[in-house]
N, C-alpha and C positions, 0 to 999 in steps of 0.2 A: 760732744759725744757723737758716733755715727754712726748711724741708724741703714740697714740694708738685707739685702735678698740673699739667702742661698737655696741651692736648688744642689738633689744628686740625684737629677738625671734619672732617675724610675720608668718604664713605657710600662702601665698598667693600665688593666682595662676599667674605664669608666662605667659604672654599675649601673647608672642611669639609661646608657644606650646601650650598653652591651657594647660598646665598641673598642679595640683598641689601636694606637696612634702606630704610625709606622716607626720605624729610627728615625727615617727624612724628616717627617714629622715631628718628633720629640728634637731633635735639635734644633729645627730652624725655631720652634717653639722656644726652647733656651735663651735664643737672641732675640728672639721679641722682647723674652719677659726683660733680659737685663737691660733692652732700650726702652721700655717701659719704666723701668725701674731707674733711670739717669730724670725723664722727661717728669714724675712726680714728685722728683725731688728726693730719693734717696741717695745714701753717700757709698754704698757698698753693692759691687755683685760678684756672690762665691759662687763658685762650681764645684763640686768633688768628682772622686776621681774614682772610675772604678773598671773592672777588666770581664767583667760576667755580666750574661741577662738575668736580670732587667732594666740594665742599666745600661747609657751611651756615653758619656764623657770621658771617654778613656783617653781622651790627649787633650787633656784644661787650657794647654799653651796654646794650642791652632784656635782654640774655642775662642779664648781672651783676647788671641790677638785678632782674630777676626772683629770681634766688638769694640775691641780700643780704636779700632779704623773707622766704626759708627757712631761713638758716643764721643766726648769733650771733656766731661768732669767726673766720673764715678770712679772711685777705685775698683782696681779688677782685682780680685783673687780666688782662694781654691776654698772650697768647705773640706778638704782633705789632698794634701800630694803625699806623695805613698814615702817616704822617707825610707822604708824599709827594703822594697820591692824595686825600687829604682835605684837606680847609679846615681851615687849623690855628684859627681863630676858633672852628667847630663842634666842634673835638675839645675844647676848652678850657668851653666852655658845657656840652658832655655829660659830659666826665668831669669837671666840677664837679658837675653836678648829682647824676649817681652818686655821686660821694664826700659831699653831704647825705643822701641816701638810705642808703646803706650805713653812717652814721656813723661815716665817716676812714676803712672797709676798703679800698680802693681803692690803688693805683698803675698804672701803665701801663709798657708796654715799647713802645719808638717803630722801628720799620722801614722799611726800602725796600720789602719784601716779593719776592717770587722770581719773579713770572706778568709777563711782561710786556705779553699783552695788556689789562692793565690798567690801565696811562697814558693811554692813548686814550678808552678807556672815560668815564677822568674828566677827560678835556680836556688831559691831561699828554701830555708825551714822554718817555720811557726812558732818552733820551739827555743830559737833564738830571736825573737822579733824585739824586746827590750834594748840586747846586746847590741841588735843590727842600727836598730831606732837611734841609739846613743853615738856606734862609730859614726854611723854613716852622716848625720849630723855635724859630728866633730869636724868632718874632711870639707863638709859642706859652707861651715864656716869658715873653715880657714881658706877655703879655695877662692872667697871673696874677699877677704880681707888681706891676703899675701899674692903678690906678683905672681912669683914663685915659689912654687910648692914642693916639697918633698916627703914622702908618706909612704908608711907602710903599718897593717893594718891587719885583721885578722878574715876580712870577708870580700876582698878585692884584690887585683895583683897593686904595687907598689905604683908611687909615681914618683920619677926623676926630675926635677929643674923643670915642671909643670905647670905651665900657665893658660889656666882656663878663659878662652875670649866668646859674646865681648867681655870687657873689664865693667862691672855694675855702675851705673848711668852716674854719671859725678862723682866717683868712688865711691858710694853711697851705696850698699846691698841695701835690696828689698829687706822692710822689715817682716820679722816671722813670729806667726802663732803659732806654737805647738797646742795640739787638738789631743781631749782625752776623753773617754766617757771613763774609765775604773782604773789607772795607773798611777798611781803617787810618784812613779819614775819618771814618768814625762814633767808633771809637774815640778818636778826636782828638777829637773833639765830644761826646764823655762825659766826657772829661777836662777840657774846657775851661770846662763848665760845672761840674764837682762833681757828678756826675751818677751813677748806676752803666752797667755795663758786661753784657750777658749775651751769654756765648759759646754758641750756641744747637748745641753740636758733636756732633750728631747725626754728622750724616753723612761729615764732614773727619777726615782724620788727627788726632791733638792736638797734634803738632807746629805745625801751622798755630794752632790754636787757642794756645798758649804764646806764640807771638808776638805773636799780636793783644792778649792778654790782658799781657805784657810791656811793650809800646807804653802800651798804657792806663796803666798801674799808672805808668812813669816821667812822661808828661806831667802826669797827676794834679798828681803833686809837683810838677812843673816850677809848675805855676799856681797855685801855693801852697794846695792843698786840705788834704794834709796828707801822709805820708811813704808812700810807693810800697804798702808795707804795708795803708797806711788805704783804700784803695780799693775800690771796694765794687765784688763782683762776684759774677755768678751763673753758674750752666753749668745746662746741660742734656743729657739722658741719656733713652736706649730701654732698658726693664727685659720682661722675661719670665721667670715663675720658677714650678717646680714644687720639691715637696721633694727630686727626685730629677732632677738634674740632665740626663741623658740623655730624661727625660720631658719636661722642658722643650724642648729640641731636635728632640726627634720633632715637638710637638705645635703649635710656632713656625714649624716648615721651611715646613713649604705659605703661611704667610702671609706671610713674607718671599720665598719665590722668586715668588711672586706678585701683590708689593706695588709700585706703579709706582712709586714711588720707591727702592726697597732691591733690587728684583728683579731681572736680567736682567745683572748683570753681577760682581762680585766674592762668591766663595762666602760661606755666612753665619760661617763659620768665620774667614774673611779680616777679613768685615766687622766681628767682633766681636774679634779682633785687631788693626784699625787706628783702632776707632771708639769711642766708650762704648756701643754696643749690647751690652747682657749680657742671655745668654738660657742660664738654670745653674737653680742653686738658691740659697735667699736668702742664705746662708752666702758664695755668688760675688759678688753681689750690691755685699753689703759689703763686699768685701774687695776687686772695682775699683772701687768709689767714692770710697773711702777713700786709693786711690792719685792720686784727683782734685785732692788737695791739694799730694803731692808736685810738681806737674807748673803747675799756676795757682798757689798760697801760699795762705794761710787766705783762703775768701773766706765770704759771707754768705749765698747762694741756692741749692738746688739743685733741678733742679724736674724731675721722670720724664716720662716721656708710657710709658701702659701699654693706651691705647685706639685706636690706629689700626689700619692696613692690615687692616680687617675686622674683629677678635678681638671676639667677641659679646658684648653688655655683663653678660652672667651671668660670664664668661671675667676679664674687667672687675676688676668686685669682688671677686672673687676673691683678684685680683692685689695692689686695694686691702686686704683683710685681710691679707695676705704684709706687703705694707710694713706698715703698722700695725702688726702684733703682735708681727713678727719682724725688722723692718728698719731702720725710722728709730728706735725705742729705740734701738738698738746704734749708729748714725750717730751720734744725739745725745750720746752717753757718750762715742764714739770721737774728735770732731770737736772735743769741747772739751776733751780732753786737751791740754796742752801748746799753749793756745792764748793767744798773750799776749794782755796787758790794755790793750796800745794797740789794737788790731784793733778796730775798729765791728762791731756787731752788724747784722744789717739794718734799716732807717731802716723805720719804721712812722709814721701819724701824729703816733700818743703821744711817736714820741723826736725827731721833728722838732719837735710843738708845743714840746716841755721846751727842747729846742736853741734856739729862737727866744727862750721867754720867758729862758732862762739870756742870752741875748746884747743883747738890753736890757735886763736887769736890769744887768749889766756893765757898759752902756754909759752907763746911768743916772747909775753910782757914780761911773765915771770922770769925767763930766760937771759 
């Protein structure tokens, strides 16, 4: 199972100083945290992707590939690339190219994304964003999987005897998460291709998230991927932790009641009662993470976000040595107890290239 960081990118002001970070600031901060995050021993750093303030990661690829060139072993990916808002041709060209660059560490997580003045921005309307989500996928996969392409399509001009370079790293595309918080349509489209699935459940009940992630797991099987079980999935989770768990609470309050997303409405007490928001100590930590199983079934991904709504990036790493030293050991021992041997591990390069050559070498024999 792999255990890692995502971050999107937020510049807010931290409430304790009244201060807020620059953009220069908020980014280099990014690549601290994600080489922060290789050196403790996690296996994941996402980015997401966004086009408005308060947010900087509006080009994931420069970002990643900058870090691929400083770290050796973390997989890079996105907490959301815009599937909708983007030229799925371009996304297919750039995260090929990142995936040469970074030597297979790559995959991506495919979204609608939440802003909606941002269909317009990029020539889209909002009011197609499922339809868009669905074609532009299609073109997306086939553009890695076929030399040559030919397409035509309802939200892009055609393409003739189109071959998108580079070609993906050993013929092998990046593997993808489609990302949902409220769409059974995405989840239908994770399933439909053999795809993984990330329940990004921040902020929803997890009942909502059980369902979405239910839906997934049965179509999986329905389209012969493999049994409900096999299904590859990730979640996602807000951590804040001091050793003393009352410290943590104190020292979290001001930046959640004054976080535009967390703030202004349900207490943080409420919120960490109907949310995976945990804000305790690490010992709490693991012991609701670990309930994340009972609730989705064994899955593959679990990824923190520990650097938003302001918390200063010294605050940061901090957090980052908590997991490291005290948190994901204990995950890892805990998560593969009792964890059968039909279950997929999460799909990396390495276990898609082996999958492919295993499946012509088979195909060979049979032949």
């Amino acid at each position: 199972m792999q255990f890692g960081i995502f971050t999107v990118g937020d510049v807010t002001q931290d409430p304790a100083t009244g201060r807020t970070p620059t953009e220069h600031e908020r980014i280099k901060a990014m690549v601290t945290i994600a080489q922060k995050a290789e050196e403790v021993g996690m296996d994941v750093f996402a980015t997401g992707e966004h086009h408005n303030p308060p947010f900087v990661p509006s080009s994931p690829t420069t970002m990643l590939g900058w870090i691929a060139a400083r770290t050796e072993r973390i997989v890079l990916s996105t907490a959301t690339t815009l599937i909708t808002t983007n030229d799925p041709v371009k996304i297919a060209e750039d995260y090929a190219m990142l995936q040469h660059l970074a030597d297979g560490r790559v995959d991506l997580m495919l979204g609608r994304g939440n802003t909606g003045p941002v269909y317009p921005w990029f020539g889209k309307d909002i009011r197609q964003g499922i339809d868009l989500a669905i074609e532009n996928y299609a073109l997306l996969h086939k553009l890695w999987r076929e030399d040559v392409v030919d397409w035509e399509g309802r939200f892009r001009t055609p393409l003739q005897s189109f071959t998108s370079t580079p070609r993906p790293l050993d013929g092998v595309p990046p593997f993808v998460w489609h990302g949902s918080i409220r769409s059974p349509e995405i989840a239908e489209q994770a399933a439909y291709y053999g795809d993984g699935f990330f329940a990004n459940n921040i902020f929803w009940p997890r009942k909502h998230f059980q369902k979405l992630i239910g839906l997934y797991r049965r179509r999986y099987a329905h389209y012969g991927h493999g049994t409900p079980e096999q299904a590859v999935v990730g979640v996602g989770g807000h951590v804040f932790m001091r050793p003393r768990s009352q410290d943590a609470v104190r020292e979290f309050r001001p930046y959640f009641d004054r976080s535009p997303q967390m703030g202004g409405g349900p207490s943080l007490e409420q919120y960490m009662d109907e949310t995976p928001l945990t804000v305790g100590s690490p010992q709490q930590v693991i012991d609701k993470t670990l309930t994340f199983r009972e609730s989705f079934g064994d899955y593959q991904r679990q990824l923190f976000n520990v650097d938003g709504v302001g918390v200063p990036l010294k605050t940061v790493l901090e957090q980052l040595d908590i997991l490291g030293e005290e948190v994901v050991p204990v995950l890892r021992e805990e998560f593969a107890k009792n964890r059968p041997e039909h279950v997929p591990g999460a799909p990396t390069h390495t276990s898609l290239l082996a999958a492919r050559d295993a499946e012509e070498a088979s195909a060979t024999a049979a032949g």
